[in-house]
Structures are given as C-alpha cells and as structure tokens.
N, C-alpha and C positions, 0 to 999 in steps of 0.2 A: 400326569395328564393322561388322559383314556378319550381314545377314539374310541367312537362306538357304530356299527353300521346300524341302517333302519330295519333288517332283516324282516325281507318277505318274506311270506304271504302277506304273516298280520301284523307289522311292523312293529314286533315285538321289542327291537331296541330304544324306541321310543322310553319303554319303561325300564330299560335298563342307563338309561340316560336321565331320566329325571332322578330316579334313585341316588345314582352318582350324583349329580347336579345336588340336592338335598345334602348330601354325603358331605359337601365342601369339595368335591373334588372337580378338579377343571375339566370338562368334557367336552368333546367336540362329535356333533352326530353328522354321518355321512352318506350317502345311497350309498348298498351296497356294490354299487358296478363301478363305486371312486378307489376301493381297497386299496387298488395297484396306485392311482393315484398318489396316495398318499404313503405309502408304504417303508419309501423313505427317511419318513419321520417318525416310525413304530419303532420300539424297542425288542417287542414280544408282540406276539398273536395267543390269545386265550379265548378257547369258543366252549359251547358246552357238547354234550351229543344227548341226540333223542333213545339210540340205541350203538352197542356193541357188538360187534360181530368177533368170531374165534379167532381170526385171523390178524384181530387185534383195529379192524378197520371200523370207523364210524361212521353214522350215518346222522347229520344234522341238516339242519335247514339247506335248504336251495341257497348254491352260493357259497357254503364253507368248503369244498374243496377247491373254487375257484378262489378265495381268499389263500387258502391251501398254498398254492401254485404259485401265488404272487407273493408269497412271503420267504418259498424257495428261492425264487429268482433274486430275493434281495435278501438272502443268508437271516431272515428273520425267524426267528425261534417259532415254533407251532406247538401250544402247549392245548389239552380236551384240559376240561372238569366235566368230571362227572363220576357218580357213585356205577361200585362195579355192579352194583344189581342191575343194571342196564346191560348186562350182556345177556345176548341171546344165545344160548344154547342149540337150538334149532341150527343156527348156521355150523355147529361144529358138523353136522349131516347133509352139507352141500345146499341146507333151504338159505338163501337172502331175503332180508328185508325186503318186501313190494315198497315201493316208493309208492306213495299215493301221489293224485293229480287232485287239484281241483280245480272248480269249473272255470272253462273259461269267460265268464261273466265277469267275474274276481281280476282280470286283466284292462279285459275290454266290453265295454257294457252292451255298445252296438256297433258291434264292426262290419265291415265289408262283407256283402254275402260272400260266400265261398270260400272267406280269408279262414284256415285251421288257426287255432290259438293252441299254445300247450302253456300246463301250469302246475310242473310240479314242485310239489313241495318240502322233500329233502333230497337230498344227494349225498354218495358215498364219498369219504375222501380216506384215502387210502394210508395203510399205516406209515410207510415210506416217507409219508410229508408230517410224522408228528412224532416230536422231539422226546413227547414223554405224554403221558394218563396221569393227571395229577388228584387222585382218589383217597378212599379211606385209608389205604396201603402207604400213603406217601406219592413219591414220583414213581412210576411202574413204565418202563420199557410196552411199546404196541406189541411188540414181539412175543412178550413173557403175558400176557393178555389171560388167554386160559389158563396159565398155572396158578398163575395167583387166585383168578375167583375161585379154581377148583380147590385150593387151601384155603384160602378164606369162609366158602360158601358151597362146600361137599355137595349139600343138598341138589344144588341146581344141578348137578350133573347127576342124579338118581333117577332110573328109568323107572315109571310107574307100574306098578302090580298087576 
C-alpha cells in the first residue's frame, strides 16, 4: 500500500497516484499538511529531489523536509531517489540552491488587499533526516554524497579552461 501526498505547487502526486492506482497497487492520496497524520501507518518515506547539494542535503518540493520531521518523530525511515547527476557542484563553493517563489496568484487568486502571500516552491531538508540516497550507486550514505559522484562522475568536478 502507498500513501502518496498531492504535492504542491502542481499537484504532481496526483499523477504519481494514478500511475500506482493503474499499477494494481492500493494507494491512498493525501494533502500534504496530513503527512504527520498519517504517519503512523507508513512503513518508509521515499521522495525524489529536484537537486543535490555537497553536503549531501536535498532540495525537493515545498514540504519534503516538513515530511522530513514527521517521519523522524515517528522513527520512519527517510529514503531520496534520485540519479546522482543532480548534484550540484556549485554548492561544494558555499553557492545554495535559490529556492524559487512563485506567484502568489497560485495560492490565492483575490485576497485581501494588503494580505502578503508566500509561495515557495522547494525546501531544503537536510542530510540528518535521510536514511540513505537510493541512486545508480545502490543505497549511498547523505554523508558520502560527494565522494561518490566525484568516483562515479570526475567530470563534474572539472574546473573549466
């Protein structure tokens, strides 16, 4: 059985839920603000990331480190998928990921004059809360992060001419 959240912005687990759903597999989709909710009856948490940082730390959707937190609190395993070409290099030099925003339109269409909206759309969750990088490498330690892409994928760490 597979929970799935609706993952904002664009409610992408929609289609990670009919896929399953198609699949035969029993799925149950959720808002993402039910995570804790339900958390209880999870076995494992598996998310993807948008990007990798040196430090081993990922950056996915708005919401996965707050999944992050609530899966710690209930000794639930925290597994990324994702290929290690998604690390970013840049961060081994102090740069981070900008988190983009987008509009607040995307929230609320007409709100309140003078009400601020914020709406971003990924968040870091930090290596601490993730059990393992489950990659081309196999299971990879957040820790051991850059050593392995720099074995596996030299190149990225070549500084240009």
């Amino acid at each position: 059985e597979v929970f799935c959240t609706e993952t904002r912005p664009f409610l992408q687990g929609r289609i990670t839920a009919r896929e399953l759903v198609e699949a035969g597999i029993k799925t149950t989709l959720i808002v993402d603000s039910a995570a804790r909710f339900f958390m209880n009856q999870i076995d494992m948490v598996i998310v993807g990331a948008d990007a990798i940082t040196s430090e081993g730390n990922i950056i996915n959707k708005i919401g996965t480190s707050m999944i992050a937190l609530a899966a710690r609190e209930a000794r639930t395993p925290f597994y990324v998928v994702s290929e290690l070409l998604k690390f970013d290099p840049a961060t081994m030099y102090g740069e981070y990921e900008k988190i983009e925003e987008r509009s607040a339109e995307e929230v609320w269409a007409n709100p309140p004059k003078g009400l601020i909206i914020r709406n971003p759309v990924f968040d870091v969750t930090r290596r601490d809360f993730i059990h393992g990088i489950i990659c081309e490498e196999g299971v990879i330690s957040p820790h051991l992060v850059s050593e392995v892409v720099k074995r596996r994928y030299p190149w990225i760490f070549e500084q240009p001419s």
